[in-house]
C-alpha positions, 0 to 999 in steps of 0.5 A: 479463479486460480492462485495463478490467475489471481497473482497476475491480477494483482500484478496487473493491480499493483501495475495501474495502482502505481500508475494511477498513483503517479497520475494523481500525484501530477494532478494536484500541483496541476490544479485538476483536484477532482481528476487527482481525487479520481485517480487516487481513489483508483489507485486504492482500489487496485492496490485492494487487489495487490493486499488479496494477493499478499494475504494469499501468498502469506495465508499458509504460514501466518493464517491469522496475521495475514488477515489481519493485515488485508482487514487493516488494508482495508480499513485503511483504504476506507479511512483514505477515501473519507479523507479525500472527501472530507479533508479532515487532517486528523483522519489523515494521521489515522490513515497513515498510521492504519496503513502502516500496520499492513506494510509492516505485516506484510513486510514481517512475513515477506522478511521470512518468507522464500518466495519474496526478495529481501528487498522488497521486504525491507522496502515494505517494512521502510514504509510502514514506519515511515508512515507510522511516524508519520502517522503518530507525528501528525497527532503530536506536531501537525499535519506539516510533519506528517505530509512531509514524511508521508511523501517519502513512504509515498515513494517507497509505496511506488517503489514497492507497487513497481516491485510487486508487479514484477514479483508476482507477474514472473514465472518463478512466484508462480512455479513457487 
């Protein structure tokens, strides 16, 4: 498969990610638990894809940061599922705090890369310390405080995932 083909995939991941976020989100508060769970355990698995296209688009530049960040991508994701199936809250301290690493890498190397929007970089690095706050305050004060500003790095994710299907499904990220 091609870059090319490979970036519009992870467009179209980051596209249902945000969606299937959105519909897990509506879920919860609906009492429909188990379609919620499905619906964020989808969402993860397409925004795998989005990580591949990240670590591909920053690959050439930072070879070793950028796979470090699809690996705690990764790691992260895994800690996210166990999470819905166990609902320990201290694993869920972990998950924002292994989730932040890969926005914040991410977010560095968009920062100085050309083909990204400076604003996307800067929504990337916003949400990766929100959920490093998050993340570290849950540790310190309870999972009330890491909910809490979890949800606004939730939101900055959404805005991120929208963002990034438009990045890499436009002409321009592929001519590049």
């Amino acid at each position: 498969m091609s870059n090319n083909k490979l970036f519009r995939n992870a467009g179209w991941c980051a596209l249902a990610g945000a969606i299937f976020f959105i519909a897990a989100f509506v879920s919860f508060p609906l009492g429909l638990g188990m379609l919620g769970g499905i619906f964020e355990i989808l969402s993860f698995l397409a925004v795998v894809v989005v990580f591949y296209g990240l670590y591909l688009t920053h690959g050439n530049e930072a070879k070793g940061l950028s796979l470090a960040g699809l690996v705690l991508a990764v790691a992260a994701i895994i800690v996210a599922i166990v999470v819905l199936v166990t609902n320990l809250p201290a694993l869920a301290n972990l998950w924002y705090l292994l989730l932040a690493l890969p926005f914040l890498i991410f977010g560095y190397l968009a920062y100085r890369n050309d083909r990204m929007p400076r604003g996307l970089a800067i929504v990337e690095l916003l949400a990766g310390v929100l959920f490093l706050v998050a993340g570290l305050g849950g540790f310190i004060s309870g999972p009330d405080f890491a909910d809490s500003l979890s949800l606004f790095a939730e939101l900055l994710m959404l805005v991120w995932l929208f963002w990034l299907w438009r990045v890499f499904l436009s002409k321009k990220f592929s001519a590049a």
